[in-house]
C-alpha positions as CSV (number, residue, x, y, z in Angstrom):
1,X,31.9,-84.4,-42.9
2,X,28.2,-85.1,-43.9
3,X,27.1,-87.2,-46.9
4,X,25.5,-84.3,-49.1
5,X,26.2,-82.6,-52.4
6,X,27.5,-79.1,-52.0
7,X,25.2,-78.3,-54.8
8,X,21.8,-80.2,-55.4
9,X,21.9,-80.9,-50.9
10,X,21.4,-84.6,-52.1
11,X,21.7,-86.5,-48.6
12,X,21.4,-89.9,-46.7
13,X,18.3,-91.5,-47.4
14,X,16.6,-94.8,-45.3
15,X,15.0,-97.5,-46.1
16,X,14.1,-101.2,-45.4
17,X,15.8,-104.6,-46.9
18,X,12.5,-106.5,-47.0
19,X,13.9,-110.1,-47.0
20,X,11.7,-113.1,-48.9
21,X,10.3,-113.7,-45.4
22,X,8.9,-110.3,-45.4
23,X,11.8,-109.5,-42.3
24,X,12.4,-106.0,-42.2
25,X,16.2,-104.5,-41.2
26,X,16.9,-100.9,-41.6
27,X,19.2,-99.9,-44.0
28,X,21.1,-96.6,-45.8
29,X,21.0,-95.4,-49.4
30,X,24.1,-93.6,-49.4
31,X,23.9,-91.3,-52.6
32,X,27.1,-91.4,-54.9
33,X,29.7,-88.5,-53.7
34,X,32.1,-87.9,-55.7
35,X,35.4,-85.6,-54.9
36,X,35.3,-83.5,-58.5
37,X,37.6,-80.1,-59.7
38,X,35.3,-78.0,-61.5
39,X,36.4,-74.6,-63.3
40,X,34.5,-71.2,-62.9
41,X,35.4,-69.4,-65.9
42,X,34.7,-66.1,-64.5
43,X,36.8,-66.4,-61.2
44,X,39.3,-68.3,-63.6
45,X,40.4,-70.9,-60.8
46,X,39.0,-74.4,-60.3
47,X,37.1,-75.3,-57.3
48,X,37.2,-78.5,-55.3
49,X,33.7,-79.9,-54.5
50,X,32.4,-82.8,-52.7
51,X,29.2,-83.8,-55.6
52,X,26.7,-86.3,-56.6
53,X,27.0,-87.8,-59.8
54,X,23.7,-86.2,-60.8
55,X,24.9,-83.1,-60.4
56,X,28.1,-83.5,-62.2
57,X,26.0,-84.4,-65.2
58,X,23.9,-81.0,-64.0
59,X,26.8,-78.9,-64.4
60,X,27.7,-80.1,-68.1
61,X,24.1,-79.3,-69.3
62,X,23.7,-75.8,-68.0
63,X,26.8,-75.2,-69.8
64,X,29.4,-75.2,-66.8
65,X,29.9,-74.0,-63.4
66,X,29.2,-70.3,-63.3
67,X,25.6,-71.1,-65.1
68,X,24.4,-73.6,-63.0
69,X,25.4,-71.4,-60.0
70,X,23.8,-68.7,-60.9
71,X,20.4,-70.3,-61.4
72,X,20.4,-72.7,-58.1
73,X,18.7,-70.8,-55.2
74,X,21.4,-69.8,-52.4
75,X,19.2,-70.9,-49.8
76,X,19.6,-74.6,-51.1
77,X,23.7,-74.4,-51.5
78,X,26.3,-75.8,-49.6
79,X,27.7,-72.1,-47.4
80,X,31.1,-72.4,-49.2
81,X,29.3,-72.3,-52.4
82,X,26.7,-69.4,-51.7
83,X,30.0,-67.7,-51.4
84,X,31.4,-68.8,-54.3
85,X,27.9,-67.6,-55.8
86,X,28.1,-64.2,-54.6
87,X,31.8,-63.4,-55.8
88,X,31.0,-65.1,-59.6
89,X,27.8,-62.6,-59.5
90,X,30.0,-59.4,-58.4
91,X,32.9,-60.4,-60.8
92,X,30.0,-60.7,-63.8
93,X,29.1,-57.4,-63.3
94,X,32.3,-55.6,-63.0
95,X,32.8,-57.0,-66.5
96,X,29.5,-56.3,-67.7
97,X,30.1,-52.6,-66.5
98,X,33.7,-52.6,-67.8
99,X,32.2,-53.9,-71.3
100,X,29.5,-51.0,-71.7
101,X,31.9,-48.4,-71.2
């Protein structure tokens, strides 16, 4: 399983550890995963995500799940979550439909 957010694609960076000596050695910024249940209020079920801590924080300000979904570009989602996007948007609009009749 890769080190990336299923929802921002936050990955792996590299980098040096430049000693006092000016000695260079490779290293890995490894960015701060976190295993988080977040609730879709539309599909009314939690979903279990693999996320950054920025993206967590994200989430809260574009007022939950469903939102933030809805306004990230597929293209830079995680597959499982494109999915995700797709039934939230399909769901949205049976009840949009169902609430104009």
């Amino acid at each position: 399983m890769t080190r990336r957010c299923m929802l921002t694609g936050k990955t792996v960076l590299y980098g040096n550890n430049v000693s006092h000596a000016n000695n260079k050695t490779r290293r890995r910024f490894l960015p701060n995963l976190q295993e988080k249940s977040v609730l879709s209020e539309v599909l009314c079920q939690s979903i279990r995500l693999r996320l950054t801590t920025n993206a967590i924080r994200s989430i809260e300000f574009h007022g939950g799940f469903d939102n933030f979904v809805m306004r990230a570009k597929t293209a830079d989602l995680d597959p499982k979550v494109a999915k995700l996007k797709k039934l939230i948007a399909e769901k949205k609009a049976a009840q949009d439909a169902a609430a104009a009749h």
